[in-house]
Biopython code that builds the backbone (N, CA, C, O; Angstrom):
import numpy as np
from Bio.PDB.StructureBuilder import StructureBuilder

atoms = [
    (1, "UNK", "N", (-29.839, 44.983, 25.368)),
    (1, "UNK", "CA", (-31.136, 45.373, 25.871)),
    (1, "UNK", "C", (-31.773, 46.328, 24.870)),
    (1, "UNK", "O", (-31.243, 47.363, 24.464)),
    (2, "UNK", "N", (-33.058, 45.831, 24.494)),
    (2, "UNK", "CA", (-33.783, 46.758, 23.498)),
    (2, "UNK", "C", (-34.320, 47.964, 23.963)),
    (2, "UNK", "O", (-35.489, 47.938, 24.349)),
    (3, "UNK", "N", (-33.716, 48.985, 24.000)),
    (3, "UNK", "CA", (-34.271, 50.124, 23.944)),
    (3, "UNK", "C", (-34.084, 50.851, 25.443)),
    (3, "UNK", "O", (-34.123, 52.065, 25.639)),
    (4, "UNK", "N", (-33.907, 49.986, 26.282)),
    (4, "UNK", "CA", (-34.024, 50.341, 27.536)),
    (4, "UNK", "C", (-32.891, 51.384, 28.563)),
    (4, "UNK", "O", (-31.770, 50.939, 28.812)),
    (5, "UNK", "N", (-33.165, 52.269, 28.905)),
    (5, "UNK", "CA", (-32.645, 52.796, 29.544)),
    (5, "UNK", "C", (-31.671, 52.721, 31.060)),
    (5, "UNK", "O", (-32.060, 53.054, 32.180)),
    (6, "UNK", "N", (-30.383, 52.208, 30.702)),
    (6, "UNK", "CA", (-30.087, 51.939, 32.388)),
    (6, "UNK", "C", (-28.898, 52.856, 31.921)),
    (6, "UNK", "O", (-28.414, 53.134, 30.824)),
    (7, "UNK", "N", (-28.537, 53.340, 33.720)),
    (7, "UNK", "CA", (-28.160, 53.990, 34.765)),
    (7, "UNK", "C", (-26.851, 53.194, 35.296)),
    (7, "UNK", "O", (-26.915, 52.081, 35.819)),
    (8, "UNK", "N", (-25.649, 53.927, 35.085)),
    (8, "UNK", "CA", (-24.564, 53.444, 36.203)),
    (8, "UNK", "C", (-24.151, 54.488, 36.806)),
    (8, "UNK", "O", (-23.732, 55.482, 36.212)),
    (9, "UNK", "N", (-24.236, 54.355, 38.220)),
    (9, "UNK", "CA", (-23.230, 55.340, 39.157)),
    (9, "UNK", "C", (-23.682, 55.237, 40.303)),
    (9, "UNK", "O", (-24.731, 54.682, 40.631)),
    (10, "UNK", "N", (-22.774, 55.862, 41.095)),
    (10, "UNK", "CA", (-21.967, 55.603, 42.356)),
    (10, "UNK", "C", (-22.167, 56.334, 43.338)),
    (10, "UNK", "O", (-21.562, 57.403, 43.423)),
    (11, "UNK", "N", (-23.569, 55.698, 44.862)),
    (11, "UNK", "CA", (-23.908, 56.011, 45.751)),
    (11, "UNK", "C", (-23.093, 56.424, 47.394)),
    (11, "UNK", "O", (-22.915, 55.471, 48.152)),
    (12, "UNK", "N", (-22.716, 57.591, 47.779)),
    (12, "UNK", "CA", (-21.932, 57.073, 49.062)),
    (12, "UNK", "C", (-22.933, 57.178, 50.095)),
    (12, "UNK", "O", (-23.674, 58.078, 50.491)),
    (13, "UNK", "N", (-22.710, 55.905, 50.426)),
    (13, "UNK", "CA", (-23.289, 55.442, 51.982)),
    (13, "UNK", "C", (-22.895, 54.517, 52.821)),
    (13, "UNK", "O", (-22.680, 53.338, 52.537)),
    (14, "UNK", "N", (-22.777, 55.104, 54.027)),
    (14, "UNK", "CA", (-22.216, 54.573, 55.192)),
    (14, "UNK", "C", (-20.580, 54.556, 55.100)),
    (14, "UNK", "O", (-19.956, 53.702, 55.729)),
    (15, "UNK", "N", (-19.988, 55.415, 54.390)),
    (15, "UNK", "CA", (-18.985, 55.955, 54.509)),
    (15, "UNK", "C", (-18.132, 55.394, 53.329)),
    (15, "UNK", "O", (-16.948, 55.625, 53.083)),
    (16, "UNK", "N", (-19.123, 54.507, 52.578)),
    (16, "UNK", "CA", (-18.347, 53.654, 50.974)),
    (16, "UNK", "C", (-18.826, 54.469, 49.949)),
    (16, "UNK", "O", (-19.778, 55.200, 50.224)),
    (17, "UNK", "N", (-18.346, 54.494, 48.790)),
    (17, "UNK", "CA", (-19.114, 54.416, 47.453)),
    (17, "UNK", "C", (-19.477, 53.047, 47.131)),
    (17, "UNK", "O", (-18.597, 52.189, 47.055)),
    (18, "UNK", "N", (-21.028, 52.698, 46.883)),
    (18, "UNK", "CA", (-21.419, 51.977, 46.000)),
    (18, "UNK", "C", (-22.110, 51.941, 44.794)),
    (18, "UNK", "O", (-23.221, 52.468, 44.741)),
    (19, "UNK", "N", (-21.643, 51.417, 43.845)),
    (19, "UNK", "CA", (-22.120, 51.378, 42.457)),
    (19, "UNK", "C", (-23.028, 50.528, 42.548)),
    (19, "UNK", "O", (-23.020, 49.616, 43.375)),
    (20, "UNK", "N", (-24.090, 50.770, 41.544)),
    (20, "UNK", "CA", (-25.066, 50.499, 41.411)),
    (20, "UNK", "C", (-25.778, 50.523, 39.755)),
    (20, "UNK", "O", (-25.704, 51.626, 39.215)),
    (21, "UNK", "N", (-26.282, 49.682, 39.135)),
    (21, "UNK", "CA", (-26.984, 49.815, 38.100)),
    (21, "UNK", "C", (-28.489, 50.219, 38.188)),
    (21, "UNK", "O", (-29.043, 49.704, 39.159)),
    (22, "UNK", "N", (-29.262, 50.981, 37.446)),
    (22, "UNK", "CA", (-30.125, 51.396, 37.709)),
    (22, "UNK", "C", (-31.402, 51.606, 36.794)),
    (22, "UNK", "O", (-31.625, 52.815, 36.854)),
    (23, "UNK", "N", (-32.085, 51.174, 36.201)),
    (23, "UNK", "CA", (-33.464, 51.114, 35.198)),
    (23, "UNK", "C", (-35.220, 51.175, 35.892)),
    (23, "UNK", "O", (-35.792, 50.868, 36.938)),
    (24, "UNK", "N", (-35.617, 51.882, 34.313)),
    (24, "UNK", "CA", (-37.115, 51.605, 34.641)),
    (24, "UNK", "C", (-37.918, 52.536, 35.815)),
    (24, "UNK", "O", (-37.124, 53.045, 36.605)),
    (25, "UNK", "N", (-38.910, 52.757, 35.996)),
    (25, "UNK", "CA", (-39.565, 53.637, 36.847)),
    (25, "UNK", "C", (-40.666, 52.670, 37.655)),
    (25, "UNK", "O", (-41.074, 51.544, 37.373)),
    (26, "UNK", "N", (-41.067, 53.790, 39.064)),
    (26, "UNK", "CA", (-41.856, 52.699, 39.606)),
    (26, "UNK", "C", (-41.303, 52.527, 40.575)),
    (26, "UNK", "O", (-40.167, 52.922, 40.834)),
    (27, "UNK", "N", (-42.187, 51.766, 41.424)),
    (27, "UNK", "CA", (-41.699, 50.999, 43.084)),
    (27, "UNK", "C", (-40.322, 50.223, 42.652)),
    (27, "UNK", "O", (-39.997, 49.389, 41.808)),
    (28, "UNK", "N", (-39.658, 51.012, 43.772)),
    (28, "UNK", "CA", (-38.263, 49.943, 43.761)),
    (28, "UNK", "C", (-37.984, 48.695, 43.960)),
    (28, "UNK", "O", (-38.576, 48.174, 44.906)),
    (29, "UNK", "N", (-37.226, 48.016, 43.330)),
    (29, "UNK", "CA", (-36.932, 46.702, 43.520)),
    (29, "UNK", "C", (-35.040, 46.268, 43.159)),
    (29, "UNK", "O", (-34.346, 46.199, 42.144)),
    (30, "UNK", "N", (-34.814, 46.052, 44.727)),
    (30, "UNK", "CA", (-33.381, 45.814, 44.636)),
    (30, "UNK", "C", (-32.855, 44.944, 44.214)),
    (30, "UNK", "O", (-33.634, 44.068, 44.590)),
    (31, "UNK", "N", (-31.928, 44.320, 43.573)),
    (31, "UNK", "CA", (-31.564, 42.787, 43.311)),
    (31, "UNK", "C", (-29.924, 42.437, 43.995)),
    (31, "UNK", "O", (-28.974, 43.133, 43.636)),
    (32, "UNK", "N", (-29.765, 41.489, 44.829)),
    (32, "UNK", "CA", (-28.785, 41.457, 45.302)),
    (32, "UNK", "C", (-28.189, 40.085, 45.043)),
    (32, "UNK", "O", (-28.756, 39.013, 45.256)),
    (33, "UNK", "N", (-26.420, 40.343, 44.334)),
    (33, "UNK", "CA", (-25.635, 39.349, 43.322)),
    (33, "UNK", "C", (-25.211, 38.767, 44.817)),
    (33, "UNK", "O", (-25.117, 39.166, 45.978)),
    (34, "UNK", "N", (-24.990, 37.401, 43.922)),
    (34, "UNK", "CA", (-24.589, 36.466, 45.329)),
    (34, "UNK", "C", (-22.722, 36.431, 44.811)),
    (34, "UNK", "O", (-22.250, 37.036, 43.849)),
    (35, "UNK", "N", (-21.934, 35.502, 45.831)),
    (35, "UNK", "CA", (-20.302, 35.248, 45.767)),
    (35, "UNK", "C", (-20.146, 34.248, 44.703)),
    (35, "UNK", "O", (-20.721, 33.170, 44.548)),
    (36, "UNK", "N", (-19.234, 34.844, 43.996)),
    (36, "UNK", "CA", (-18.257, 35.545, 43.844)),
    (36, "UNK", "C", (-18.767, 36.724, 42.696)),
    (36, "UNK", "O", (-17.887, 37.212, 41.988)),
    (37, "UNK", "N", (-20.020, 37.127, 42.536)),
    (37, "UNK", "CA", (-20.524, 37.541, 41.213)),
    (37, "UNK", "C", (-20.933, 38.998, 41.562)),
    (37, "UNK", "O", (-20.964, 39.236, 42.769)),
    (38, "UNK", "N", (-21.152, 39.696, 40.986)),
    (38, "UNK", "CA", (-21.584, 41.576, 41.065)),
    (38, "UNK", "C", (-22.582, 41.647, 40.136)),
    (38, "UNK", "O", (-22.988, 40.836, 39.304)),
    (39, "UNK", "N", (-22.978, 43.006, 40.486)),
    (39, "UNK", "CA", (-24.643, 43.557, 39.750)),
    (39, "UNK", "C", (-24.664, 43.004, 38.523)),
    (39, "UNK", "O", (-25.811, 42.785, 38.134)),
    (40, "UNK", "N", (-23.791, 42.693, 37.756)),
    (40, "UNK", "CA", (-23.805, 42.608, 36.151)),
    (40, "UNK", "C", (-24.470, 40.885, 35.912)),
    (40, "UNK", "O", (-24.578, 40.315, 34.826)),
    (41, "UNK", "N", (-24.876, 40.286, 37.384)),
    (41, "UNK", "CA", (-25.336, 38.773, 36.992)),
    (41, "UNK", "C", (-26.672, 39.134, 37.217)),
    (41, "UNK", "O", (-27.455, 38.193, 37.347)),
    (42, "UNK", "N", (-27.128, 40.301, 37.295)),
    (42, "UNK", "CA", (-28.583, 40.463, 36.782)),
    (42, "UNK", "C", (-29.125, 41.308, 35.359)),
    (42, "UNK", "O", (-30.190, 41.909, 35.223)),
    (43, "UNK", "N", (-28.191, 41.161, 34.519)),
    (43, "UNK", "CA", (-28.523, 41.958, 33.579)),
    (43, "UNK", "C", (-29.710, 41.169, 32.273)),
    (43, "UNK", "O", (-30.234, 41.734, 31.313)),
    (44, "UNK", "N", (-29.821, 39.871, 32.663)),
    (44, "UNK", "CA", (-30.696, 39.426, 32.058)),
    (44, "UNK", "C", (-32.246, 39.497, 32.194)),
    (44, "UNK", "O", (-33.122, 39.389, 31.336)),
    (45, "UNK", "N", (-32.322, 39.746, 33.734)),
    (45, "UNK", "CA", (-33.641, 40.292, 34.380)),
    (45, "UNK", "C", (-33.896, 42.068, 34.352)),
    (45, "UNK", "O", (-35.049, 42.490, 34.439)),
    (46, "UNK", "N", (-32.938, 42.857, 34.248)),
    (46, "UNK", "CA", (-32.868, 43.862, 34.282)),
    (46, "UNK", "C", (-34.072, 44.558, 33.821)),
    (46, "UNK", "O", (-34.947, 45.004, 34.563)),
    (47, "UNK", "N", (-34.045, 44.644, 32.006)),
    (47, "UNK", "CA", (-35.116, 44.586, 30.996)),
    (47, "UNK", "C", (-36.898, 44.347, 31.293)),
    (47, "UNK", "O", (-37.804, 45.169, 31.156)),
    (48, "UNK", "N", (-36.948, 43.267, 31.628)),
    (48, "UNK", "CA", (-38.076, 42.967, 31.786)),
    (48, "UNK", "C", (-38.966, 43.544, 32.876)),
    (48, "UNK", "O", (-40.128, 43.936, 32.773)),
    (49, "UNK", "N", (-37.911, 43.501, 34.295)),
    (49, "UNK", "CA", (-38.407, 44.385, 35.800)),
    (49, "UNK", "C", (-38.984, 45.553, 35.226)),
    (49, "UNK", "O", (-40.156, 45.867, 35.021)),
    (50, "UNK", "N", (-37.614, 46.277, 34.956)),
    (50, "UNK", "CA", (-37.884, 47.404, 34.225)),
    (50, "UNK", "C", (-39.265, 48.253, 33.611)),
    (50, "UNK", "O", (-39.653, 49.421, 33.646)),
    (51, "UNK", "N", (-39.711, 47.097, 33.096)),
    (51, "UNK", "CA", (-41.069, 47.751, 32.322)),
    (51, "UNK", "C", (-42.282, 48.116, 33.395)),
    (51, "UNK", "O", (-43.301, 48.543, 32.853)),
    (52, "UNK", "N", (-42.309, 48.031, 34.520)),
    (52, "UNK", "CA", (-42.973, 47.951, 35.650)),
    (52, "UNK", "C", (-41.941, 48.834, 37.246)),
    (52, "UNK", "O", (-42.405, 49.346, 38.264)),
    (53, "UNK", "N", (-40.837, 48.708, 36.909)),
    (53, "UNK", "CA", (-40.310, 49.181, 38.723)),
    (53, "UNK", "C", (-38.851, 49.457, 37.779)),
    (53, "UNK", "O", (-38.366, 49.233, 36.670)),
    (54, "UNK", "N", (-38.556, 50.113, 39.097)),
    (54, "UNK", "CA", (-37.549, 51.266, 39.543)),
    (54, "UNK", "C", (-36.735, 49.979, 39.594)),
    (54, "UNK", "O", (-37.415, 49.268, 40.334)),
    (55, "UNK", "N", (-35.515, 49.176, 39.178)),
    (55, "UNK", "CA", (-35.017, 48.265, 39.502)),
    (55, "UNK", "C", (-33.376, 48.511, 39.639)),
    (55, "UNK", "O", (-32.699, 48.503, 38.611)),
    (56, "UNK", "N", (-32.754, 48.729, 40.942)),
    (56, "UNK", "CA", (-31.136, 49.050, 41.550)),
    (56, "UNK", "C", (-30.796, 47.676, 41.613)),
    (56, "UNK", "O", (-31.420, 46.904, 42.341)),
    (57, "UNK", "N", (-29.499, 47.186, 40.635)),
    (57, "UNK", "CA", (-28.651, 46.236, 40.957)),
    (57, "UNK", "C", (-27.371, 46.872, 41.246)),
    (57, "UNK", "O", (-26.606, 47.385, 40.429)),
    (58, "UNK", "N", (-27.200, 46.754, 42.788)),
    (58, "UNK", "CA", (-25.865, 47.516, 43.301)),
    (58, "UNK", "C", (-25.006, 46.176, 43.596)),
    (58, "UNK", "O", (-25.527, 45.108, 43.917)),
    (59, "UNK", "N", (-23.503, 46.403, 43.428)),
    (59, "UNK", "CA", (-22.422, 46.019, 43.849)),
    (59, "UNK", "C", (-22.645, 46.042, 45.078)),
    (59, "UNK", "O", (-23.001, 47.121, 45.552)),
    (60, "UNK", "N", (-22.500, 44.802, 46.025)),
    (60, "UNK", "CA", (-22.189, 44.765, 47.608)),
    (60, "UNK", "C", (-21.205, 45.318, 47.964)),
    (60, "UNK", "O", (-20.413, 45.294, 47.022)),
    (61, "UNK", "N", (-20.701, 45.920, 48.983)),
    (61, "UNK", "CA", (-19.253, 46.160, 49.581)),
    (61, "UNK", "C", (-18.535, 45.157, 49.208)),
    (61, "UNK", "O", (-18.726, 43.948, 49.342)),
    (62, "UNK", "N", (-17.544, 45.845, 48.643)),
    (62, "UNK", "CA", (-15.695, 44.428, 48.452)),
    (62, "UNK", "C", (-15.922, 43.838, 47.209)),
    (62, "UNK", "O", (-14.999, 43.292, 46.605)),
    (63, "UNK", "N", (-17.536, 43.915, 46.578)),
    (63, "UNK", "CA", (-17.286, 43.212, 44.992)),
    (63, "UNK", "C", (-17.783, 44.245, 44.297)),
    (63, "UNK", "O", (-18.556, 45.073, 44.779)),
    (64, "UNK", "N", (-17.239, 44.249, 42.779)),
    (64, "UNK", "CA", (-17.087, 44.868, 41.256)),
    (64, "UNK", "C", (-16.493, 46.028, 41.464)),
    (64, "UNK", "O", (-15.329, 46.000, 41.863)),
    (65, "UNK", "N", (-17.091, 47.190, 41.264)),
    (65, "UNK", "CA", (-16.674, 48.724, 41.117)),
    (65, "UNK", "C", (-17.428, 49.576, 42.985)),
    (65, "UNK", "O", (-17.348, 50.787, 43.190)),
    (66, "UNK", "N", (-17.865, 48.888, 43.703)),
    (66, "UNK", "CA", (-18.133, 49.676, 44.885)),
    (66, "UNK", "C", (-17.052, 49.302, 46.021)),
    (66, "UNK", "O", (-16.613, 48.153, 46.066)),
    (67, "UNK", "N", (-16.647, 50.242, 46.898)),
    (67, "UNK", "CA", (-15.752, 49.971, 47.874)),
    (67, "UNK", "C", (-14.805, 48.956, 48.436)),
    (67, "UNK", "O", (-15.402, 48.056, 49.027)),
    (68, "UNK", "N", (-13.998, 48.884, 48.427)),
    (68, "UNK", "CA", (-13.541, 47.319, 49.322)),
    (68, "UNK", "C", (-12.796, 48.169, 50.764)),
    (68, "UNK", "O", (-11.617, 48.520, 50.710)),
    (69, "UNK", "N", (-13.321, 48.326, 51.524)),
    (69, "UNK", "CA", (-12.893, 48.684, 53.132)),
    (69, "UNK", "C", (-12.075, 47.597, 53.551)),
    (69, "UNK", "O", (-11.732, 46.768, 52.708)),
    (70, "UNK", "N", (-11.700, 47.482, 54.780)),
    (70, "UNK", "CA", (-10.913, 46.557, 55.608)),
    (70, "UNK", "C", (-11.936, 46.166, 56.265)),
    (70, "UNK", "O", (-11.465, 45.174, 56.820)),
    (71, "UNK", "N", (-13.098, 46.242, 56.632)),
    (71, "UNK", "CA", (-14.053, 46.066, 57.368)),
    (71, "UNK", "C", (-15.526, 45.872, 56.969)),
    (71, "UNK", "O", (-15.940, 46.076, 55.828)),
    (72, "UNK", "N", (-16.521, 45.330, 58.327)),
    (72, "UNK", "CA", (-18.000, 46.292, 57.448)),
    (72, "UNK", "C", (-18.367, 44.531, 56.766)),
    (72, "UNK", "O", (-19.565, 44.636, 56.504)),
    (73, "UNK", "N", (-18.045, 43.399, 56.465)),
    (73, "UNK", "CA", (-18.269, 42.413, 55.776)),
    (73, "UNK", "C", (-19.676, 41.310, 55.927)),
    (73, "UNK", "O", (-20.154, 40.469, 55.165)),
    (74, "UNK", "N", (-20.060, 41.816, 57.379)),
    (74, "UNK", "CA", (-21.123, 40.892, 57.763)),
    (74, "UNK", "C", (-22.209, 41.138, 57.411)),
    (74, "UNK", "O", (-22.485, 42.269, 57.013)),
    (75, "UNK", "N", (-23.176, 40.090, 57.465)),
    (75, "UNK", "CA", (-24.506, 40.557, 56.980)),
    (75, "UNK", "C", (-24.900, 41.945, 56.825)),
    (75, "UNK", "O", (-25.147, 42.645, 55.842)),
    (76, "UNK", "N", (-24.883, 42.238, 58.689)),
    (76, "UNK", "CA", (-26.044, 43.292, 59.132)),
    (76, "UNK", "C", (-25.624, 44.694, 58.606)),
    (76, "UNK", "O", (-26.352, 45.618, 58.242)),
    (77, "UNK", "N", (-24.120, 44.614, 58.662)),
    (77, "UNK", "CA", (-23.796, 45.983, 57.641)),
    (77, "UNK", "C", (-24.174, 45.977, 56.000)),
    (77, "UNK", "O", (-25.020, 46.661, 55.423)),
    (78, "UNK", "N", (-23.603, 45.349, 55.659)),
    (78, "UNK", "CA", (-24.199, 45.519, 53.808)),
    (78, "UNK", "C", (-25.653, 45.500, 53.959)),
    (78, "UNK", "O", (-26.300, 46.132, 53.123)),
    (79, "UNK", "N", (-26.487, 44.662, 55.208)),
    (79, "UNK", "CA", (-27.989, 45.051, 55.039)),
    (79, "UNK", "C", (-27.628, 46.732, 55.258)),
    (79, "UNK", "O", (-28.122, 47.374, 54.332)),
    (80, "UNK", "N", (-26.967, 47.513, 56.147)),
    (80, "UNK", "CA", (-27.554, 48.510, 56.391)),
    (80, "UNK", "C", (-26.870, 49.299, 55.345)),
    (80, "UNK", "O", (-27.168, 50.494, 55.335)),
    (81, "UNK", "N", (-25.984, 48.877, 54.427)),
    (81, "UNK", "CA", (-25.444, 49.921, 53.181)),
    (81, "UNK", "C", (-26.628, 49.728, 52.295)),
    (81, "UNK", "O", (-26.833, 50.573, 51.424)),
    (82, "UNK", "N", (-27.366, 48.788, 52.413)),
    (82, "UNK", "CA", (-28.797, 48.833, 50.904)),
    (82, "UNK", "C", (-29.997, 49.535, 51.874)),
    (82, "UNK", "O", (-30.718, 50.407, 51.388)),
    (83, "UNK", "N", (-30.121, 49.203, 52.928)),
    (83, "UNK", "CA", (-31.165, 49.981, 53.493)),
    (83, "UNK", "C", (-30.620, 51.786, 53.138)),
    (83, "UNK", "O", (-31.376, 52.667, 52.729)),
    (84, "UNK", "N", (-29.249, 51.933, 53.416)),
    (84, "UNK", "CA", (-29.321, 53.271, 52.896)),
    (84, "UNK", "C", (-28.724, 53.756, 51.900)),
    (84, "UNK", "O", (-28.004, 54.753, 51.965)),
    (85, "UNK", "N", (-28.972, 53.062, 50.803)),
    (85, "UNK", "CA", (-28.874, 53.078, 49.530)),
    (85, "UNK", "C", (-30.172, 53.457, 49.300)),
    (85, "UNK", "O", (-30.408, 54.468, 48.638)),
    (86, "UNK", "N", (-31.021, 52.795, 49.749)),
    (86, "UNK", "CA", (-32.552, 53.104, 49.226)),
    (86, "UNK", "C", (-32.732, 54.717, 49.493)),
    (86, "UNK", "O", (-32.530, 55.510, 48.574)),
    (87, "UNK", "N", (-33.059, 55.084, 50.589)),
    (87, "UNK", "CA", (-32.938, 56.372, 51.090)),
    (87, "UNK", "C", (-31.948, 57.389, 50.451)),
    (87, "UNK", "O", (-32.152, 58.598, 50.565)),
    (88, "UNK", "N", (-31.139, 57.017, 49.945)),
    (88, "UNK", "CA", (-30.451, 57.762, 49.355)),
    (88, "UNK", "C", (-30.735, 58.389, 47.844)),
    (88, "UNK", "O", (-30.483, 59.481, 47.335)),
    (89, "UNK", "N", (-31.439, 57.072, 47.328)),
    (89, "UNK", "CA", (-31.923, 57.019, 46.271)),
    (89, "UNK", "C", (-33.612, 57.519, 46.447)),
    (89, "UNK", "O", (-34.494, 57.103, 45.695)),
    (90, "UNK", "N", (-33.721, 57.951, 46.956)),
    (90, "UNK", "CA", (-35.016, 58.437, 47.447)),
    (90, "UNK", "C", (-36.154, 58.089, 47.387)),
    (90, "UNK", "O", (-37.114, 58.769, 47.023)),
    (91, "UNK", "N", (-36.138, 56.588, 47.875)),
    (91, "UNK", "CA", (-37.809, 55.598, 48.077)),
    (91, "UNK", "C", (-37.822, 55.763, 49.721)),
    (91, "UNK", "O", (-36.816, 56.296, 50.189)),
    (92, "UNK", "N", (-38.473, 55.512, 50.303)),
    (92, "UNK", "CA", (-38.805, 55.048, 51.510)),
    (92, "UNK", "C", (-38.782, 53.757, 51.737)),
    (92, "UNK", "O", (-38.286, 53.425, 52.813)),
    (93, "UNK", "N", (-39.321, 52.609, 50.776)),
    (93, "UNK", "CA", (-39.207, 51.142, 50.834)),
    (93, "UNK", "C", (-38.883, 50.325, 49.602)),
    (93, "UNK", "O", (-39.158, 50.755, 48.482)),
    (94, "UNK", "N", (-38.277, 49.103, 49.803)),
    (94, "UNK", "CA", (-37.965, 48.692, 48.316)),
    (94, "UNK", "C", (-38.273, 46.925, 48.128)),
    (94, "UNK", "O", (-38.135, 46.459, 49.259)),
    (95, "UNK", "N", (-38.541, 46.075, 47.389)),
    (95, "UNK", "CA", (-38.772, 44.454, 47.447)),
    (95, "UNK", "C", (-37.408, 44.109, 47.012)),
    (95, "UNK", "O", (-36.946, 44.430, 45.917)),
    (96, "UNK", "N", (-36.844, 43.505, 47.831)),
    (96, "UNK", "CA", (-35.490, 43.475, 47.800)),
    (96, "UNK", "C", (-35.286, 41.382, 47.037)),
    (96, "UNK", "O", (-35.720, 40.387, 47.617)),
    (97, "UNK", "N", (-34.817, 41.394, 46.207)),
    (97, "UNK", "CA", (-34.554, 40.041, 45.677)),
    (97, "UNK", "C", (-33.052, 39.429, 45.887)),
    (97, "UNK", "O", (-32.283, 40.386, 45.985)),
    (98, "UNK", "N", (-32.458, 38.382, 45.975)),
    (98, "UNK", "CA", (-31.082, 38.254, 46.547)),
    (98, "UNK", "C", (-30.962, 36.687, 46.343)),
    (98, "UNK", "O", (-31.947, 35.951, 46.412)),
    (99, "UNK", "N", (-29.480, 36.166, 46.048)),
    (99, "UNK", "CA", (-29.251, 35.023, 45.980)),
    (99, "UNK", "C", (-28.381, 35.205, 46.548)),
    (99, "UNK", "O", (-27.914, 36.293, 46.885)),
    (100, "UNK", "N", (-27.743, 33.445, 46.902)),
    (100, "UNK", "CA", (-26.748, 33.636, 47.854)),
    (100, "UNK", "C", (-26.050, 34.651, 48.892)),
    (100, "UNK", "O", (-26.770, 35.306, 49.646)),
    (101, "UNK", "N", (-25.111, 34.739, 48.919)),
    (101, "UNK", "CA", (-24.680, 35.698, 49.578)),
    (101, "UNK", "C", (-25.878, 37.087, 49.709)),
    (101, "UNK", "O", (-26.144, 37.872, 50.619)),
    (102, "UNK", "N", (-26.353, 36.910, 48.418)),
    (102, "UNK", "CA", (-27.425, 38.785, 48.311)),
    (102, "UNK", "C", (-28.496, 38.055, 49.188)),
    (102, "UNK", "O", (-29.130, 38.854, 49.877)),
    (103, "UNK", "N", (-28.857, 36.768, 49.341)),
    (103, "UNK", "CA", (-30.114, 36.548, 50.153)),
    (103, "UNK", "C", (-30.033, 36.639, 51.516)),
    (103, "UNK", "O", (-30.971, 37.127, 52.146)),
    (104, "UNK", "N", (-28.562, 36.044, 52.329)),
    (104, "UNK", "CA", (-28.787, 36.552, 53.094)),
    (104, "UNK", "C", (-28.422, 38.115, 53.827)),
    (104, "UNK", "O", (-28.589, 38.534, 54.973)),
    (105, "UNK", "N", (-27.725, 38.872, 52.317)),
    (105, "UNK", "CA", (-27.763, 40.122, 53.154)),
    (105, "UNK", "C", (-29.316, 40.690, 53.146)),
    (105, "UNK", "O", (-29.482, 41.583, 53.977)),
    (106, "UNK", "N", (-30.484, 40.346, 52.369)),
    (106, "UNK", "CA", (-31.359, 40.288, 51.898)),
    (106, "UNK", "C", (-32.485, 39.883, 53.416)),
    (106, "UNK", "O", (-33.574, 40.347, 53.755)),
    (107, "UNK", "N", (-31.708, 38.965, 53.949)),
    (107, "UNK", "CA", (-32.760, 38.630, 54.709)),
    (107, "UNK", "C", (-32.337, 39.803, 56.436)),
    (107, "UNK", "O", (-33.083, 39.930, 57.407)),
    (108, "UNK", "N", (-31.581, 40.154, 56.329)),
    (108, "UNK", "CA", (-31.014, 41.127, 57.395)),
    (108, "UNK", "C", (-32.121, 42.387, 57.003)),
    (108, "UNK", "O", (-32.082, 43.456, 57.613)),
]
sb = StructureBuilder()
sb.init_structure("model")
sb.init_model(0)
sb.init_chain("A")
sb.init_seg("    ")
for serial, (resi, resn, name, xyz) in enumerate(atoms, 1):
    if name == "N":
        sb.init_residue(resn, " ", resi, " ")
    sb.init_atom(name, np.array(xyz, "f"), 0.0, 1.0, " ", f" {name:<3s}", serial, name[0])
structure = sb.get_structure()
């Protein structure tokens, strides 16, 4: 990545650490990696968001470098670990993007 500035480290919420990659300034925009893959399958979009928004590619619960619990696996929770990821990270709202698996925690 030319020139660009990203961010790794590690949010606790809802009782996990999640990692998260992090670039660029601006309205947030989340990107969520689908199965079997973690934040690092957006590093090709990363760059470009970037030049325009605040862009968090976090690890879901149980994949790359954020938490693996015994629990917590269904949609509506990992929706509510990025809902308070955001808050944590201190936006109020974010355009959340997601494939597979990230779409439908995405759509929760």
């Amino acid at each position: 990545m030319s020139g660009m500035v990203t961010t790794a480290d590690v949010a606790f919420v809802n009782g996990i650490r999640v990692h998260y990659t992090r670039a660029g300034s601006g309205p947030l925009v989340i990107l969520l990696h689908g199965w079997p893959q973690t934040s690092l399958c957006w590093r090709a979009v990363l760059e470009p968001l970037a030049a325009d928004y605040t862009v968090v590619a976090p690890d879901l619960r149980g994949y790359g470098l954020s938490d693996k619990p015994p629990t917590g696996y269904d949609k509506r929770q990992m929706a509510a670990d990025m809902a308070e990821l955001v808050r944590t990270l201190g936006f109020e709202r974010a355009a959340v993007v997601g494939h597979d698996r990230g779409a439908r925690v995405a759509h929760r």
